[in-house]
C-alpha positions in Angstrom: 149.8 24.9 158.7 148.9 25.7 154.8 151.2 26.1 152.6 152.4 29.1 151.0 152.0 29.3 147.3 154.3 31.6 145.2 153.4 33.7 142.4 155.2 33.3 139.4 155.4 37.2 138.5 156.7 38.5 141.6 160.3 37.1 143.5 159.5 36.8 147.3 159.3 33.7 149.8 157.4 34.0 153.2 159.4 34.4 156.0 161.2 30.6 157.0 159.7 30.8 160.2 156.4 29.4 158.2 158.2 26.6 157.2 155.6 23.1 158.4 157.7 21.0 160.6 159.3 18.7 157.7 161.2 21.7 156.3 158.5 22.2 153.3 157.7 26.0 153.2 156.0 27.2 149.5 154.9 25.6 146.6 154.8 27.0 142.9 157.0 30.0 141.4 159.8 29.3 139.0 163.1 28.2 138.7 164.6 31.9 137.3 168.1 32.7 138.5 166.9 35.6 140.8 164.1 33.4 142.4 166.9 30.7 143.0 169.8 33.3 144.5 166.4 34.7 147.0 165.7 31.3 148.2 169.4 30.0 148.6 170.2 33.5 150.9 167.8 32.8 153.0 168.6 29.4 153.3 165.6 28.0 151.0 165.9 24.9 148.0 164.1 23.3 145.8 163.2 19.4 145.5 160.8 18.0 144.0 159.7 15.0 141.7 159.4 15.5 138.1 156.0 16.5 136.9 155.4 18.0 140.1 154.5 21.7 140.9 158.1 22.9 142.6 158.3 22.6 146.3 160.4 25.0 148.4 162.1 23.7 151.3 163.4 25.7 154.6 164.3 23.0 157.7 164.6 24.3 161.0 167.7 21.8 162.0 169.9 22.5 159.3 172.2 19.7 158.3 176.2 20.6 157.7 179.9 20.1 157.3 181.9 22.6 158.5 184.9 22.2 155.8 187.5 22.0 158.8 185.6 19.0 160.4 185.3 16.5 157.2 186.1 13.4 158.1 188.6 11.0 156.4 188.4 7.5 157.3 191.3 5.3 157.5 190.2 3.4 154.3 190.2 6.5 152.6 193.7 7.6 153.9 194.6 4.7 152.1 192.9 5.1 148.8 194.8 8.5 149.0 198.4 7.5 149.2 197.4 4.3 146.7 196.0 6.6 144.0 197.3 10.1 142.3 193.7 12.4 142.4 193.9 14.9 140.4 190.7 17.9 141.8 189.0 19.6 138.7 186.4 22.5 138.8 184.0 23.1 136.9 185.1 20.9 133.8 182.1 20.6 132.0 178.8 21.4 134.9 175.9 20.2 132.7 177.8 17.0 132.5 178.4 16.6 136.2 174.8 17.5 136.9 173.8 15.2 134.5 175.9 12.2 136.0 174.5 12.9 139.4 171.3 12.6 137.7 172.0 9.5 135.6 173.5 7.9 139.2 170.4 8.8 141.0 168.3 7.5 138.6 169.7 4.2 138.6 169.7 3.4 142.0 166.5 4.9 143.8 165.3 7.5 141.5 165.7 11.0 141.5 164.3 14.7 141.7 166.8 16.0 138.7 164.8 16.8 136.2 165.5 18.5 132.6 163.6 21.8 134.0 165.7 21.6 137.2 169.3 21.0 134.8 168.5 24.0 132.5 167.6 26.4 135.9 171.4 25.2 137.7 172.9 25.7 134.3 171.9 29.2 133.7 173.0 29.3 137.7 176.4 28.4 136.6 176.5 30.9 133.9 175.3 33.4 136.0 178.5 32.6 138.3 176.5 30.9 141.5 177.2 27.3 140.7 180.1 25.2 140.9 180.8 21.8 139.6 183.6 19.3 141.0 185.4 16.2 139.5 188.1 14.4 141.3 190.4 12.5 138.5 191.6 8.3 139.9 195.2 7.7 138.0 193.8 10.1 135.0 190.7 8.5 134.6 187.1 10.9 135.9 186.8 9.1 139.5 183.3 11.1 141.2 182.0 14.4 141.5 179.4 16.7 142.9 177.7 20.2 142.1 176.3 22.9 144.3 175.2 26.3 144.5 178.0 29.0 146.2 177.1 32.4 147.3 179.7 34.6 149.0 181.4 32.0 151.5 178.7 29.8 152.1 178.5 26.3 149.6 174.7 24.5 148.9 175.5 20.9 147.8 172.7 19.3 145.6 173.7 15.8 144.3 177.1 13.7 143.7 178.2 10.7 141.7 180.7 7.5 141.4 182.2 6.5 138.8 184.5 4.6 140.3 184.2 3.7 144.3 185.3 6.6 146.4 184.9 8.3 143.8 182.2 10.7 145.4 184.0 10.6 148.6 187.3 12.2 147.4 185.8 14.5 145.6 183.8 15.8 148.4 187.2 15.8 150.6 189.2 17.0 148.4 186.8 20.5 147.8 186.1 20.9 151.6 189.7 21.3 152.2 190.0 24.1 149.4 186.7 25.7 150.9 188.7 25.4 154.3 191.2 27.4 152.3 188.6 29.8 151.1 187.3 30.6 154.3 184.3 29.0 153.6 181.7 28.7 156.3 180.0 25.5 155.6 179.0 23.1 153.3 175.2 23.0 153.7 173.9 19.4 153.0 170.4 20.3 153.1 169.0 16.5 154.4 170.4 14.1 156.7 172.3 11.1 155.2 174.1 8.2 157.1 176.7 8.5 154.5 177.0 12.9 154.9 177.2 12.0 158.6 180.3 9.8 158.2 181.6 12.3 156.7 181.5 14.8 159.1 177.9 16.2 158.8 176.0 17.4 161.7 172.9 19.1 162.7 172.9 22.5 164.0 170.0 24.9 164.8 168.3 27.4 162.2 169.6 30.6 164.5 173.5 29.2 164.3 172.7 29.0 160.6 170.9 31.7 159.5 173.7 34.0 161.3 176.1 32.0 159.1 174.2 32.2 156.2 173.8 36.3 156.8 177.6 36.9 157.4 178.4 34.2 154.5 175.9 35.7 151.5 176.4 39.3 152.7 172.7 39.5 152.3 
């Protein structure tokens, strides 16, 4: 199935139905804070490597967390009564986004590039993204940074500063989505590590209906 290529001057995505069967479903466009609220509505991302056009992703089996099903392991129970964590949003987001970046780097590479951390920052001062730190004993432990519409949370990338650090962070901001009402914590791909944490597939009509009631689109 081709590929659908967007045009830069006009804000539209073909339907996700079109998506080819590994989730990848337009190529092209721009990063502009209404093209990115479109795609994240109807349940659309980008990823991409640096120096590439931008590619638009839509999978069919959507991976989640549902904020009342993240798991805590017994390890971490521990690490929780050990340690006095301290949850912080939105402290500083272009340095979050940058350490996810740095992190990712590092270790395997990464799709983060200084076109995609100038879009998600005019995101978050537009009021659609969120950053999240988790403090160890005072000292910045982990964090993450996503995209939230209405009631419905996009995760793009977390760090470690310390171990666990990525992991209480992620806890500690499902349980106040859980508070929130939030519907889910979309994940976008699958990842041994998301799984153990309560991440789960679930099929694109269960989401999209989600994703409708969540956005109020």
């Amino acid at each position: 199935m081709p590929v659908y290529r967007l045009n830069e001057g006009e804000i539209t995505f073909p339907n996700p139905m079109y998506a080819r069967r590994d989730g990848l479903l337009a190529v092209g466009g721009d990063l502009s804070v209404e093209r990115l609220l479109l795609a994240y509505t109807h349940g659309i991302f980008p990823w991409y490597d640096p120096g590439e056009e931008i590619l638009w992703w839509c999978p069919r089996e959507r991976f989640v967390i549902f904020p009342e099903e993240i798991h805590i392991s017994h390890s971490m129970r521990k690490y929780w009564k050990k340690h006095k964590l301290r949850l912080v949003l939105n402290r500083d987001f272009a340095d979050t986004m940058h350490r996810c970046r740095m992190k990712r780097e590092f270790k395997e590479g990464t799709w983060i590039s200084d076109e995609m951390e100038a879009a998600y920052c005019r995101l978050f001062q537009a009021g659609y993204a969120v950053s999240v730190e988790v403090s160890e004993d005072g000292e910045l432990a982990g964090g993450l940074y996503g995209v939230s519409i209405g009631r419905c949370f996009f995760g793009e990338s977390m760090f470690s500063e310390r171990e666990n650090g990525s992991k209480a962070a992620l806890i500690a901001f499902a349980r106040l989505l859980q508070r929130s009402r939030f519907l889910f914590m979309d994940c976008q791909f699958y990842t041994e590590h998301l799984e153990s944490m309560g991440g789960r597939y679930i099929s694109w009509e269960e989401y999209d209906r989600m994703l409708e009631e969540g956005t109020g689109r």
